[in-house]
C-alpha positions as CSV (number, residue, x, y, z in Angstrom):
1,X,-29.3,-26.4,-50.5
2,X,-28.6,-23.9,-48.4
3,X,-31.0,-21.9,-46.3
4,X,-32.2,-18.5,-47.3
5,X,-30.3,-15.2,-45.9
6,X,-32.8,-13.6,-43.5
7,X,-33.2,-9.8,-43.9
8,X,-32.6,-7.7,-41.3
9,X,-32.3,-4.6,-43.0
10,X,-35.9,-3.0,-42.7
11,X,-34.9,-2.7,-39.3
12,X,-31.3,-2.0,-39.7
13,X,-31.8,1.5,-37.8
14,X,-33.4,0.3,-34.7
15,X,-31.1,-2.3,-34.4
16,X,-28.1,0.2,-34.8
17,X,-30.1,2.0,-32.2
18,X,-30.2,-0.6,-29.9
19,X,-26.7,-1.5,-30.1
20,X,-25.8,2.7,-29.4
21,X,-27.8,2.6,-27.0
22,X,-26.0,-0.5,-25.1
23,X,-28.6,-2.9,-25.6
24,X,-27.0,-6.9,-25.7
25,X,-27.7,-8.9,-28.7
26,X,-29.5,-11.1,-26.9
27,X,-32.1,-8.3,-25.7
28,X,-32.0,-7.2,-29.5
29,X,-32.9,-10.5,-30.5
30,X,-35.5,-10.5,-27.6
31,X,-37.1,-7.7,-29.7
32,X,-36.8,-8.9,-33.3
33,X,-39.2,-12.2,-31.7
34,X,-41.8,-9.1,-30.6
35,X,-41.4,-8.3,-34.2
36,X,-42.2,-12.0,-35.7
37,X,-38.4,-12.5,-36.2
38,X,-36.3,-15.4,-35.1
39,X,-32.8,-14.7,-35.9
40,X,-29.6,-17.0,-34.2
41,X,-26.5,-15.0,-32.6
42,X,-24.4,-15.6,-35.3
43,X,-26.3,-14.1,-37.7
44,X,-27.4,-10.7,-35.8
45,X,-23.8,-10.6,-34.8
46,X,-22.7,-10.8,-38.7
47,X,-25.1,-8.2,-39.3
48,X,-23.9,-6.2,-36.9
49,X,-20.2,-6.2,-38.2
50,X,-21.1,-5.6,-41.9
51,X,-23.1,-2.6,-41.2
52,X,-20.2,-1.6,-38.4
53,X,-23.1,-1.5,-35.5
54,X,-21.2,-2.0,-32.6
55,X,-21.1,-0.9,-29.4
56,X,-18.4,1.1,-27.6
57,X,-17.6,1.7,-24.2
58,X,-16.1,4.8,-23.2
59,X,-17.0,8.0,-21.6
60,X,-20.1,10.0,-23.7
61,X,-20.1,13.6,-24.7
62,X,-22.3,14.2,-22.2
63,X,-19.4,14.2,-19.5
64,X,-17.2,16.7,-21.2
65,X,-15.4,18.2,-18.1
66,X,-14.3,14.3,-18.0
67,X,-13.3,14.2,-21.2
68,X,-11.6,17.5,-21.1
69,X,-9.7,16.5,-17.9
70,X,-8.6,12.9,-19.8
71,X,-7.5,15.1,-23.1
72,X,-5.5,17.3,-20.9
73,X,-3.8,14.6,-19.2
74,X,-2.6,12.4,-22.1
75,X,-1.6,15.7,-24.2
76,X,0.3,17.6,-21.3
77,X,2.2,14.8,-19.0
78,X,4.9,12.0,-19.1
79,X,2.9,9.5,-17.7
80,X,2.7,5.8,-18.7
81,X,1.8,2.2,-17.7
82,X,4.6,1.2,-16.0
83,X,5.0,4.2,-13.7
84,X,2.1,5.2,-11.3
85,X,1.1,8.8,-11.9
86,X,-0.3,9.0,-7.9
């Protein structure tokens, strides 16, 4: 018989959160324990694909002369990977 699914979804926010934020799984399921939760990798990582709660790397909006500079760049030059640009 197989075990019951655990529910994760009453804190499906702060978890999505947590993963924005750039919090590990493993700190996330370091939380979910302060919360009386015991959850494996495998299943906070499936529950973070379903519900498409993953974290990206990359440059935030908060940097947007950075951004503006990068936009610039690959919209108005030749460059590419096998040629150095410097």
């Amino acid at each position: 018989m197989p075990r019951p699914r655990k529910s994760l979804d009453q804190f499906r926010a702060q978890i999505e959160l947590r993963v924005a934020s750039g919090q590990t799984h493993k700190e996330i399921r370091s939380w979910l324990a302060t919360q009386g939760v015991r959850v494996s990798k495998n299943t906070l990582s499936t529950r973070c694909v379903a519900w498409s709660a993953i974290s990206r790397s990359g440059t935030t909006v908060s940097e947007p002369t950075l951004v503006t500079a990068v936009e610039t760049a690959f919209h108005t030059t030749q460059h590419d990977d096998e040629h150095e640009a410097f």
